[in-house]
MMTF fields as JSON, N, C-alpha, C and O atoms, coordinates in Angstrom:
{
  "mmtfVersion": "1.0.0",
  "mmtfProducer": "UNKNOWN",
  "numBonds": 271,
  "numAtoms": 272,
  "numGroups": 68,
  "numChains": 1,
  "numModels": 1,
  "chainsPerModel": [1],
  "groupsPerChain": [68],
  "chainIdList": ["A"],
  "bondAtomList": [4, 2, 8, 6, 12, 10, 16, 14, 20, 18, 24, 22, 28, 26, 32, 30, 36, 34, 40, 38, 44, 42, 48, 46, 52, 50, 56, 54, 60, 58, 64, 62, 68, 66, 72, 70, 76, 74, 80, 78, 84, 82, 88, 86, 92, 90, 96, 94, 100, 98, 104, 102, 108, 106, 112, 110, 116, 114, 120, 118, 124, 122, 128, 126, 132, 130, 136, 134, 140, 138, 144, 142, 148, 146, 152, 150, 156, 154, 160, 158, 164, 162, 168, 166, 172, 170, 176, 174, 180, 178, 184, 182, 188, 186, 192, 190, 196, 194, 200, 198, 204, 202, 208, 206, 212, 210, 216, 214, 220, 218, 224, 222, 228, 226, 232, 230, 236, 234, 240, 238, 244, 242, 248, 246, 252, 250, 256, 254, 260, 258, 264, 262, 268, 266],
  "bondOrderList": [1, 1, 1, 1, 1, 1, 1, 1, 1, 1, 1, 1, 1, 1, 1, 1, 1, 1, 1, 1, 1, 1, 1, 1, 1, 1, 1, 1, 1, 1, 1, 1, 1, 1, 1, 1, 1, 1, 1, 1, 1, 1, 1, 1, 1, 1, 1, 1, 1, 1, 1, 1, 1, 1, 1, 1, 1, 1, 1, 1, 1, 1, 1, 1, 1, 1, 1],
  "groupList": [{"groupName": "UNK", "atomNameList": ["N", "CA", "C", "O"], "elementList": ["N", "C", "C", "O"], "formalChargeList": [0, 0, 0, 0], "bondAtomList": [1, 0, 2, 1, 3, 2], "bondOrderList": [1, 1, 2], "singleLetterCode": "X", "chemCompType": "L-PEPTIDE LINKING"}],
  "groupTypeList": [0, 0, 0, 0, 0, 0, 0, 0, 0, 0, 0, 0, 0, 0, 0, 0, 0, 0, 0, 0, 0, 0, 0, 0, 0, 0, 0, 0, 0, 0, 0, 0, 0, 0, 0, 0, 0, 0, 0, 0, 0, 0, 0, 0, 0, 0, 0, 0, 0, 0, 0, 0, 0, 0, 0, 0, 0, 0, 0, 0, 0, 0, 0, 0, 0, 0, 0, 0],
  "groupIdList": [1, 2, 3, 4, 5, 6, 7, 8, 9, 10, 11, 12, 13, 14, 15, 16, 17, 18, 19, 20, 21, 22, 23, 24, 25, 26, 27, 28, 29, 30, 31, 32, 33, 34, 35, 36, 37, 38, 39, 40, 41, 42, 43, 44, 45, 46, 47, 48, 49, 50, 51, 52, 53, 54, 55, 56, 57, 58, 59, 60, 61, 62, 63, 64, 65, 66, 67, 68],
  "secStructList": [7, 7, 7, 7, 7, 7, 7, 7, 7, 7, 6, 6, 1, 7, 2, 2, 2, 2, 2, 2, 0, 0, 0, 0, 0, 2, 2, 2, 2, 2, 2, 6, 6, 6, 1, 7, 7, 7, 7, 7, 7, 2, 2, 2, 2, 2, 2, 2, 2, 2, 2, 2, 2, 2, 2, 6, 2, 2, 2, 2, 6, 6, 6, 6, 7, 7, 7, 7],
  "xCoordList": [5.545, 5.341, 4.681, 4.762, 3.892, 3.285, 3.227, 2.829, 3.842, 3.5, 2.8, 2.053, 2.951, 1.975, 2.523, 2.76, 2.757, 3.408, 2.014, 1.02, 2.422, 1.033, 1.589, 2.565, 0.804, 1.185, 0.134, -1.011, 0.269, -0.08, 0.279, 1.268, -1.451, -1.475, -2.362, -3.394, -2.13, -3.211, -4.713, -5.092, -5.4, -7.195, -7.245, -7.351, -7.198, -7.924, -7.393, -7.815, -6.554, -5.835, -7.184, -7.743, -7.409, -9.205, -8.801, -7.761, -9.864, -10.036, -9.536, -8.801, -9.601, -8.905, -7.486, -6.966, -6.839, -5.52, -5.005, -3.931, -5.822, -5.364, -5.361, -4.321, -6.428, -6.733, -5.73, -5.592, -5.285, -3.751, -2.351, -1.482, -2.511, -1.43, -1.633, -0.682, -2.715, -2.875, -2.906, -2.657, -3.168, -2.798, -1.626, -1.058, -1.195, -0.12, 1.683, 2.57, 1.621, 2.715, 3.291, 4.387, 2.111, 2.367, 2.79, 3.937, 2.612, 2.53, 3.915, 4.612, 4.387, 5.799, 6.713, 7.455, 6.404, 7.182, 7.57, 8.579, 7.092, 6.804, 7.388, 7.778, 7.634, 7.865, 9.613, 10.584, 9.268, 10.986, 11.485, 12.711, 11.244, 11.298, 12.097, 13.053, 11.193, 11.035, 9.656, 9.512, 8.816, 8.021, 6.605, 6.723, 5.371, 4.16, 3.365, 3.759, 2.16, 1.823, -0.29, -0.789, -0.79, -1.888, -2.662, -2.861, -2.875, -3.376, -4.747, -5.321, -5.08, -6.217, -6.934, -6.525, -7.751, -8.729, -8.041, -7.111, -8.601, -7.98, -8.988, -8.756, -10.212, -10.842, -10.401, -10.817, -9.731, -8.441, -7.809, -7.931, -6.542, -5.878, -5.822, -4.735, -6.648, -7.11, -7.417, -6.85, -8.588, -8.391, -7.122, -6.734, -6.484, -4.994, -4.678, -4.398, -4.596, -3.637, -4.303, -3.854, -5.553, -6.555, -5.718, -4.713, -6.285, -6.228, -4.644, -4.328, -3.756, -2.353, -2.082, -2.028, -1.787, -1.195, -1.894, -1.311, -3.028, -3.878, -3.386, -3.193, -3.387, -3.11, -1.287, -0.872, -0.354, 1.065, 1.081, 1.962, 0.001, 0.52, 0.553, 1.638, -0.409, -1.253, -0.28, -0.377, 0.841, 2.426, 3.239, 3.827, 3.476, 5.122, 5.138, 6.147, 3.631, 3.77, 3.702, 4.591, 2.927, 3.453, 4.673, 4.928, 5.552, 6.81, 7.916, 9.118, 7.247, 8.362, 9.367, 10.292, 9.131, 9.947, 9.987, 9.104, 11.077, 11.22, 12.213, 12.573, 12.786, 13.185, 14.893, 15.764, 14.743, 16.321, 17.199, 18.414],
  "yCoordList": [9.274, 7.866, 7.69, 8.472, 6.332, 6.695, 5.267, 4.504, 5.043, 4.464, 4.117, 4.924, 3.01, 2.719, 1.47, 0.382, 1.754, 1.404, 1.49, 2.179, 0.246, 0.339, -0.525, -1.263, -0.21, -0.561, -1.808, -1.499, -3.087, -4.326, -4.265, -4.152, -4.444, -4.558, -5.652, -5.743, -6.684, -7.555, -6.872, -5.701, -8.145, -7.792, -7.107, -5.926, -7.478, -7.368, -5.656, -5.204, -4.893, -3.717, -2.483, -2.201, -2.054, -0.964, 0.335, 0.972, 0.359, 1.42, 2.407, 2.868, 3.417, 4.331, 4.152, 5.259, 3.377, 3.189, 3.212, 3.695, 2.704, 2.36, 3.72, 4.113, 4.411, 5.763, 6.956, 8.035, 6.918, 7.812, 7.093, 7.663, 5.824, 5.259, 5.995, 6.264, 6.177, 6.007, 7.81, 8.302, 8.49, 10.236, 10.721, 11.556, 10.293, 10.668, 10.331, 11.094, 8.875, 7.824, 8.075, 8.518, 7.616, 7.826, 9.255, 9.169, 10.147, 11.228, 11.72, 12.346, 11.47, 11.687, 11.122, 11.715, 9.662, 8.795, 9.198, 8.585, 10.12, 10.146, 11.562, 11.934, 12.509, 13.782, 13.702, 14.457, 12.398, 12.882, 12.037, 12.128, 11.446, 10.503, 11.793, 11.711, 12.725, 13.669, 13.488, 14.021, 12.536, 12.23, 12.685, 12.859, 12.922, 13.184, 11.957, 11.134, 11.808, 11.027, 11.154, 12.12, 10.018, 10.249, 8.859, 7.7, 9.237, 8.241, 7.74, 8.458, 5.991, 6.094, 5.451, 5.753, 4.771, 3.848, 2.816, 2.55, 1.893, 0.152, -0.588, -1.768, 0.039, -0.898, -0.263, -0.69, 0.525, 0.742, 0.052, -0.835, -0.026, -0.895, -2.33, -2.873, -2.885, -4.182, -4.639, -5.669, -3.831, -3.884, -3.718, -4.461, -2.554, -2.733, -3.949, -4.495, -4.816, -5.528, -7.035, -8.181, -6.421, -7.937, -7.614, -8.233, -6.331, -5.96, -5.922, -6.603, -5.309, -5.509, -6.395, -6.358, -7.672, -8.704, -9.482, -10.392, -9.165, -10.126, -8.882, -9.092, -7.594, -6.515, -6.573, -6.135, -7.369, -7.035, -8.537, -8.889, -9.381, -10.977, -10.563, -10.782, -9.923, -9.547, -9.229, -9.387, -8.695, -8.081, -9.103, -9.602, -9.647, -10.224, -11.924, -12.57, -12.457, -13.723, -13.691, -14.442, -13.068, -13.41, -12.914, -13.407, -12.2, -11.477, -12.52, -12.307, -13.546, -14.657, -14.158, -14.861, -12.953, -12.549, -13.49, -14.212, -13.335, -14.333, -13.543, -12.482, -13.879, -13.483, -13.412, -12.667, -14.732, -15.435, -14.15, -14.245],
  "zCoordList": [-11.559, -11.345, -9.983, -9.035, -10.048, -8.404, -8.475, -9.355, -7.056, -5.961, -4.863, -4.311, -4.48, -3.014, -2.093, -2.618, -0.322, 0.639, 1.192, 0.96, 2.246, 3.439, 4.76, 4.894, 5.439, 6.71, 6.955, 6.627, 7.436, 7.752, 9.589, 10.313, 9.755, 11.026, 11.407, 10.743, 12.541, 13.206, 12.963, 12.989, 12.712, 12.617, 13.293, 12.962, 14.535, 15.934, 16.407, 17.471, 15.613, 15.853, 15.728, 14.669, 16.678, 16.959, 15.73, 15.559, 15.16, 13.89, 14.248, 13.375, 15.814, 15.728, 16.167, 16.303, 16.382, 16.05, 14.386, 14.025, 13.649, 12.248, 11.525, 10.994, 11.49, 11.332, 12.403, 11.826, 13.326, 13.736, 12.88, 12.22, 13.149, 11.902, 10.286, 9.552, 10.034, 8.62, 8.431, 7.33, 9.376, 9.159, 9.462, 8.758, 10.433, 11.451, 10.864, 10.484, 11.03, 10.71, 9.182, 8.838, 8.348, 6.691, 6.645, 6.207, 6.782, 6.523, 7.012, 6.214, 8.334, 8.963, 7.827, 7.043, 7.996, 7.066, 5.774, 5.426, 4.791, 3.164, 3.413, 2.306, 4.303, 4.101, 5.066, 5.127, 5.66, 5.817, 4.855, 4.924, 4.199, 2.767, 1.382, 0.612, 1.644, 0.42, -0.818, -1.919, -0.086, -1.098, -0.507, 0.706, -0.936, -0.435, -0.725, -1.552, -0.006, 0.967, 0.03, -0.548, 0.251, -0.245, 0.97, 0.608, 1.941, 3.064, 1.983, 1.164, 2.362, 1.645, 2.901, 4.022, 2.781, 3.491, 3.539, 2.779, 4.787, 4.612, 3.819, 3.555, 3.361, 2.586, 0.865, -0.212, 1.049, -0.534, -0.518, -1.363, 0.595, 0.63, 0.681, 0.482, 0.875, 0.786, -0.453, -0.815, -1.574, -2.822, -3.616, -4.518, -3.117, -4.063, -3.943, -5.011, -2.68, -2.457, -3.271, -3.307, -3.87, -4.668, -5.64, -5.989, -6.204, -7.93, -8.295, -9.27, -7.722, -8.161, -8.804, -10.033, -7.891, -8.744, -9.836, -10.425, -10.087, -10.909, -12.625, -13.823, -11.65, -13.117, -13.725, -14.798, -12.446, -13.021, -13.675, -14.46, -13.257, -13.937, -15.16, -15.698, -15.967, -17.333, -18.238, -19.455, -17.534, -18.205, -17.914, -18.874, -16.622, -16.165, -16.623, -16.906, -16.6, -17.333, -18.552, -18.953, -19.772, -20.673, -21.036, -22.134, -20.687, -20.995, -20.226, -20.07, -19.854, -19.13, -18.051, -17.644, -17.638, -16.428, -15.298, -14.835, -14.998, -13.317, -12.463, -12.973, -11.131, -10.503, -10.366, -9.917, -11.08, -11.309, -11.423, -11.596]
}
């Protein structure tokens, strides 16, 4: 099964900060986790974060799920 976690940082945060976050951090994080780690791009992550919900509505509204 696969998953995906990301890290949300201010615009204004300089590319090579995001990129030591995005090799460094994830990677610590997911292996003391027990899980492995697949760093992507922030311009991936930004698309996941379009395409997701438009792909889980497609299932969770017509199946009338709610939160209740």
């Amino acid at each position: 099964m696969t998953h995906w976690a990301g890290l949300v940082v201010p615009g204004a945060t300089l590319s090579g900060a995001i990129t030591c976050l995005n090799a460094e951090l994830v990677r610590e994080l997911f292996t003391a986790l027990g899980a492995s780690a697949k760093p992507g791009t922030p311009e991936e992550f930004v698309s996941l974060l379009q395409v997701d919900p438009v792909r889980f509505a497609k299932i969770v509204l017509p199946a009338g799920v709610n939160i209740d």
